[in-house]
C-alpha positions in Angstrom: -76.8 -11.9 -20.4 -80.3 -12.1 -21.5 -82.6 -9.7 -23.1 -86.8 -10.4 -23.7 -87.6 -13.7 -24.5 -90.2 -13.9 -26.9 -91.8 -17.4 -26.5 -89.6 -20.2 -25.4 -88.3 -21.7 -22.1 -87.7 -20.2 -18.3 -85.4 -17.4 -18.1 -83.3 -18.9 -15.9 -82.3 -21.5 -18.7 -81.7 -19.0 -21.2 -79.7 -17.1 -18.5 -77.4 -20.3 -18.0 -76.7 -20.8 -21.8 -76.3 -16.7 -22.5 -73.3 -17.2 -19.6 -71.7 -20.5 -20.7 -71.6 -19.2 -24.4 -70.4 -15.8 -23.4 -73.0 -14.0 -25.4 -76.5 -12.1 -25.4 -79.9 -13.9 -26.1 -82.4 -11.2 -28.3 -84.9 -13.5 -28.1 -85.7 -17.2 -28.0 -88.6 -19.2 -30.3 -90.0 -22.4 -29.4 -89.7 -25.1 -32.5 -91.2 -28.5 -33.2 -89.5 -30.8 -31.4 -88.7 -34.6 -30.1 -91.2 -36.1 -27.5 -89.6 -35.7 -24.7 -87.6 -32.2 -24.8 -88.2 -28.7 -26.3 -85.9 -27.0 -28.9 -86.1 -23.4 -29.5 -84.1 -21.1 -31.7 -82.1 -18.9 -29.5 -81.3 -15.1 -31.1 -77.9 -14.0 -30.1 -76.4 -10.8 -30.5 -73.8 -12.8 -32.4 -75.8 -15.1 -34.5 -78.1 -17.7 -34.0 -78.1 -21.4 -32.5 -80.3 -24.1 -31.5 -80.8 -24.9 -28.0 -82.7 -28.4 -27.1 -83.9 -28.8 -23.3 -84.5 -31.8 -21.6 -84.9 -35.3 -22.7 -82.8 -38.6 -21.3 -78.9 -37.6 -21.4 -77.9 -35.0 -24.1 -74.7 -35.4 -23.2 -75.1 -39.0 -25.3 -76.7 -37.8 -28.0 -74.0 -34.7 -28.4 -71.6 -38.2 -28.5 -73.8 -39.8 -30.7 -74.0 -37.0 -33.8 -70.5 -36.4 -33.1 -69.9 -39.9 -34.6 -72.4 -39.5 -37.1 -71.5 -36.7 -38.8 -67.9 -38.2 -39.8 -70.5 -40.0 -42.3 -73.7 -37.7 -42.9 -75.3 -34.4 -42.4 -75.3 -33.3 -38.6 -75.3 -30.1 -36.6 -72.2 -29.5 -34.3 -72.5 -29.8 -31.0 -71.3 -26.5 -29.3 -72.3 -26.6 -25.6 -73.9 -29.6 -23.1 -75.1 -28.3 -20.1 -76.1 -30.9 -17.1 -79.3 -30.6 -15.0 -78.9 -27.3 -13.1 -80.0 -26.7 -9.2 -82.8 -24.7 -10.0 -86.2 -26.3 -10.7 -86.7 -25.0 -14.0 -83.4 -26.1 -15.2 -83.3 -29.1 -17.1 -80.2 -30.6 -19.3 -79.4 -28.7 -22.3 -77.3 -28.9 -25.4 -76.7 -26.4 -27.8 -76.8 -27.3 -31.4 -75.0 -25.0 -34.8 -78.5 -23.4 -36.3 -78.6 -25.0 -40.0 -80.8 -23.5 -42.6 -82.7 -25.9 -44.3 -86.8 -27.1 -45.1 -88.2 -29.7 -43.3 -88.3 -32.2 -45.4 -92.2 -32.7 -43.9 -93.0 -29.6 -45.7 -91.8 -30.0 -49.1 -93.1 -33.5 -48.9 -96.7 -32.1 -48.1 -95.8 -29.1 -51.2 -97.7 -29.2 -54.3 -94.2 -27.4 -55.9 -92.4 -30.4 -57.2 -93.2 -32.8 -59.8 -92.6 -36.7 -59.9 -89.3 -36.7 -61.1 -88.3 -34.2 -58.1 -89.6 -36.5 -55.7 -88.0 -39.3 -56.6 -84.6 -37.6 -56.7 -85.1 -36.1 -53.6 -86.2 -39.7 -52.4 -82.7 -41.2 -53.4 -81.0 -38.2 -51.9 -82.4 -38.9 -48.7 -82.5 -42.5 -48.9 -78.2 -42.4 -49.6 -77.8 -40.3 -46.5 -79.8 -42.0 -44.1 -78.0 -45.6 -45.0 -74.8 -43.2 -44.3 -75.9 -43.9 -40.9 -75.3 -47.0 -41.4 -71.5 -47.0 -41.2 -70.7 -46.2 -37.8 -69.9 -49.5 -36.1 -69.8 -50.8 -32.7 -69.0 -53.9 -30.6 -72.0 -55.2 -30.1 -76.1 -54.5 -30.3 -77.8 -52.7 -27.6 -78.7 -49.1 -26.1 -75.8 -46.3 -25.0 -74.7 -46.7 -21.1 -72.8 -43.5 -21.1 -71.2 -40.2 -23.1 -68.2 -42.6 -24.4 -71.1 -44.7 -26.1 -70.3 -47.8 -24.3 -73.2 -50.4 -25.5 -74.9 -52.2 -22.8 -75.5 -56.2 -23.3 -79.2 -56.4 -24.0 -81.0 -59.7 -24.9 -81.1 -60.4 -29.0 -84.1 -58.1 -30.8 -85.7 -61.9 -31.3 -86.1 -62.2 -28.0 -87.3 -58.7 -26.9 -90.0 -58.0 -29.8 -92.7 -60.4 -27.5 -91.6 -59.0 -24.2 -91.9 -55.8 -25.1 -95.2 -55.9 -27.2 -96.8 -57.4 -24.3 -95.8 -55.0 -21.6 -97.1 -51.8 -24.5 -100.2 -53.6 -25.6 -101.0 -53.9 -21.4 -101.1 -50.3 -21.2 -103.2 -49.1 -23.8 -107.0 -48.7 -23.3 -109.9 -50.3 -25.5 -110.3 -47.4 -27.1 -107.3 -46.9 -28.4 -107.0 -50.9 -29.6 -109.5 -53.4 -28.8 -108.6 -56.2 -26.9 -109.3 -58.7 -30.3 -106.5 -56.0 -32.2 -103.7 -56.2 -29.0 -104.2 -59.6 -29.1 -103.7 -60.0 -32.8 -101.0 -57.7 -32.6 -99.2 -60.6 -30.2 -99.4 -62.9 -32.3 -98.6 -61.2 -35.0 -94.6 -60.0 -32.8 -94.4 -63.3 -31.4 -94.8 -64.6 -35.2 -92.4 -62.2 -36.7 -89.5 -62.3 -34.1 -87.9 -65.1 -34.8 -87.1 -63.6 -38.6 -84.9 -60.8 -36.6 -82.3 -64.1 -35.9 -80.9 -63.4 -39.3 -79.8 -59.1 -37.9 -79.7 -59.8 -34.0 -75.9 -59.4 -33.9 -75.9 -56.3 -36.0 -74.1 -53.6 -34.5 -74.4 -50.5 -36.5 -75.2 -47.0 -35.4 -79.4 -46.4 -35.9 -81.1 -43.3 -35.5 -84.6 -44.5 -34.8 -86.3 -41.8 -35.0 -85.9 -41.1 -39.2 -88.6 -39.5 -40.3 -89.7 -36.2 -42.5 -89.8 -33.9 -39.3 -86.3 -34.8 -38.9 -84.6 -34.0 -42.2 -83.6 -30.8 -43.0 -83.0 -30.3 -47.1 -83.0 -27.8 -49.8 -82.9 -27.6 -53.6 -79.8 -27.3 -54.9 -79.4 -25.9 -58.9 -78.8 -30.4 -59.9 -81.3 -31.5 -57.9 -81.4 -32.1 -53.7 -79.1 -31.7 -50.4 -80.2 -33.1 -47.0 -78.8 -30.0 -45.0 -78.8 -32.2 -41.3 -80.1 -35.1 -39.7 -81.8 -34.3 -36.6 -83.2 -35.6 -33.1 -80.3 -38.4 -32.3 -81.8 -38.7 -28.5 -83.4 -42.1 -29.7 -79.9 -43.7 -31.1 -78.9 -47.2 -30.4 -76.6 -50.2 -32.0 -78.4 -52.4 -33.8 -79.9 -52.6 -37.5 -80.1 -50.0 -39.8 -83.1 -51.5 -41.8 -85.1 -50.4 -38.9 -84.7 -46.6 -39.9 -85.4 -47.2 -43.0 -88.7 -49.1 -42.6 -89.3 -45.4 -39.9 -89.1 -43.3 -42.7 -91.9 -45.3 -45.0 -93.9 -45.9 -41.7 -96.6 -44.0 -43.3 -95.7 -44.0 -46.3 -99.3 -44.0 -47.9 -98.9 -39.6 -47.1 -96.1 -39.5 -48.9 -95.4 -39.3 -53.0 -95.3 -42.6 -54.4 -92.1 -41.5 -56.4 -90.8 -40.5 -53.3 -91.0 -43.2 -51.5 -90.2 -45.6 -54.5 -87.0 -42.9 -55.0 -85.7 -43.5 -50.9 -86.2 -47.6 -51.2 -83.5 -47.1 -54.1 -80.9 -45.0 -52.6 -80.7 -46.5 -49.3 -80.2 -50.1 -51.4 -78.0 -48.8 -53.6 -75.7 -46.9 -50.9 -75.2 -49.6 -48.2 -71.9 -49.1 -46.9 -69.4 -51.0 -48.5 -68.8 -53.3 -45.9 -72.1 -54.6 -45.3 -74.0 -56.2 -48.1 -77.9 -56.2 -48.1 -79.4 -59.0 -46.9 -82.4 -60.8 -49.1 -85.6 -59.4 -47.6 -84.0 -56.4 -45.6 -87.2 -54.5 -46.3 -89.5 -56.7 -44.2 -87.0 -57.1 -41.7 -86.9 -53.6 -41.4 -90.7 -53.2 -40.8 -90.3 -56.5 -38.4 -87.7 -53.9 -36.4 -90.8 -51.1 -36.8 -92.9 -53.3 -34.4 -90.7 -52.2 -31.7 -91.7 -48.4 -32.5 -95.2 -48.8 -33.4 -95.9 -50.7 -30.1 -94.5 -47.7 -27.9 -96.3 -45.8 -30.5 -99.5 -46.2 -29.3 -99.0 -46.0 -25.3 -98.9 -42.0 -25.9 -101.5 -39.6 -24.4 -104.4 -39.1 -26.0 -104.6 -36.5 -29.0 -101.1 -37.4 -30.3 -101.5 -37.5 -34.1 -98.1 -39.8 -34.4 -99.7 -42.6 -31.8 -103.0 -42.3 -33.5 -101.3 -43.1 -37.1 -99.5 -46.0 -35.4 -102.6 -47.2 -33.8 -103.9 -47.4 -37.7 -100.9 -49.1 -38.8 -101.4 -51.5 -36.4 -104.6 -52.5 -37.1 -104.0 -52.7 -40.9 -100.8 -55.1 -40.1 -103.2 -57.6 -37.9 -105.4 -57.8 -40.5 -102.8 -58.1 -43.9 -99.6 -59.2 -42.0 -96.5 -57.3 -41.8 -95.9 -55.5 -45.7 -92.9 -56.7 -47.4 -91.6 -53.7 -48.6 
């Protein structure tokens, strides 16, 4: 049963979740979001919850922060819907509504002093090598909703392949030809250093960034509230989210940043040791990101940043921290 919808997706896919949670939706509002799905907070006559619609297979990523959130902050999953018949009825999932700040916002706040920061930093830097300790049997991307990890070539192997293919499809404008070509050389020089993590096969987010963090002050200090937007997840190295979060780091507080470096060091889990150098290796993993990065539309703020980090990295070489 659905009542007005304020601003937010079809009525026909509010009127599937109101049914299969037994419940009214007051009204629905359209959030910030991943790339490829919208997420809108749905009003209920009952309370409140978060409905995401779209994107690759949410029935994976309701399987993916199922098994994270044994080991760090994560919303329950209450409801997966499939594809439905009608043409404005895409995949859904329905997520517990946590209360929280973006941790965008109260990174971009005037409110906090150095010291703050680089608590909060730590905070969030523990929780996000949390991540870190769901294992699997072996790297690679989820098959299915059982999290079955399909047998992909080694990272070292990929990074070239799949530079080239992104750096084919971007227009002068975005890169010129002498950057793309730069930025080759520079994956193809890099790869081979992602021998030493290839076989790594630990749960990463990849997608770790402020947008993504929900936190709040707490009367010591910090709390990261939930880790959000799994749809990206995959086995591999963790280093790679944390080299996401500092991606552009040069926004952030220094103590902040400085702060997250720390506590995802200092809270590896126990059974896996950092490795000498795991910050660069981490940025190596980046190249992976930043090259999809930049084969986004036009007027995307996120590909335009990349497209600048890009350029800075053919011209000073990958940072190593």
């Amino acid at each position: 049963m659905t009542a007005d919808v304020e601003v937010g997706p079809p009525a026909e896919e509010i009127s599937r979740i109101a049914a299969a949670l037994d419940s009214t939706v007051l009204a629905a509002r359209t959030l910030a979001g991943g790339y490829s799905h919208q997420t809108c907070l749905l009003t209920l006559a009952d309370g409140a919850v978060v409905a995401r619609f779209g994107g690759a297979d949410p029935a994976v990523e309701a399987a993916v922060m199922d098994a994270a959130r044994r080991h760090v902050p994560v919303p329950e999953v209450l409801l997966v819907l499939p594809a439905g018949a009608g043409e404005q009825s895409r995949p859904a999932m329905v997520i517990e509504y946590v209360a929280g700040t973006p941790l965008s916002e109260v990174l971009a706040s005037d409110g906090f002093g150095s010291a703050a920061m680089a608590e909060l930093g730590a905070e969030v830097g523990r929780v996000v090598a949390g991540i870190g300790a769901v294992t699997y049997d072996r790297p690679g991307f989820f098959a299915d909703d059982r999290l079955t990890v399909r047998e992909e070539q080694p990272w070292s192997a990929q990074l070239p392949e799949v530079a080239a293919a992104c750096m084919a499809n971007i227009p002068d404008v975005r890169l010129d030809p002498a950057t793309r070509a730069g930025w080759l050389d520079l994956c193809r020089a890099y790869a081979p250093a992602l021998v030493a993590v290839d076989g790594w096969s630990r749960l990463v987010h990849a997608d770790v960034n402020p947008k993504n963090i929900l936190v709040s002050r707490t009367g010591g200090g910090w709390r990261v509230d939930a880790v959000l937007d799994w749809e990206f997840a995959y086995s591999g190295c963790p280093y790679g989210d944390a080299a996401n979060m500092v991606r552009f780091g040069a926004d952030d507080p220094a103590r902040y940043v400085v702060g997250f470096r720390r506590g995802f060091a200092e809270h590896q889990p126990d059974d896996l040791p950092l490795v000498e150098q795991w910050a660069r290796l981490g940025r190596i993993l980046d190249m992976f990101a930043l090259s999809d990065l930049v084969t986004r539309p036009f007027g995307n703020p996120v590909a335009d940043r990349a497209a600048e980090v890009i350029r800075d990295w053919v011209a000073d070489g990958v940072p190593r921290s």
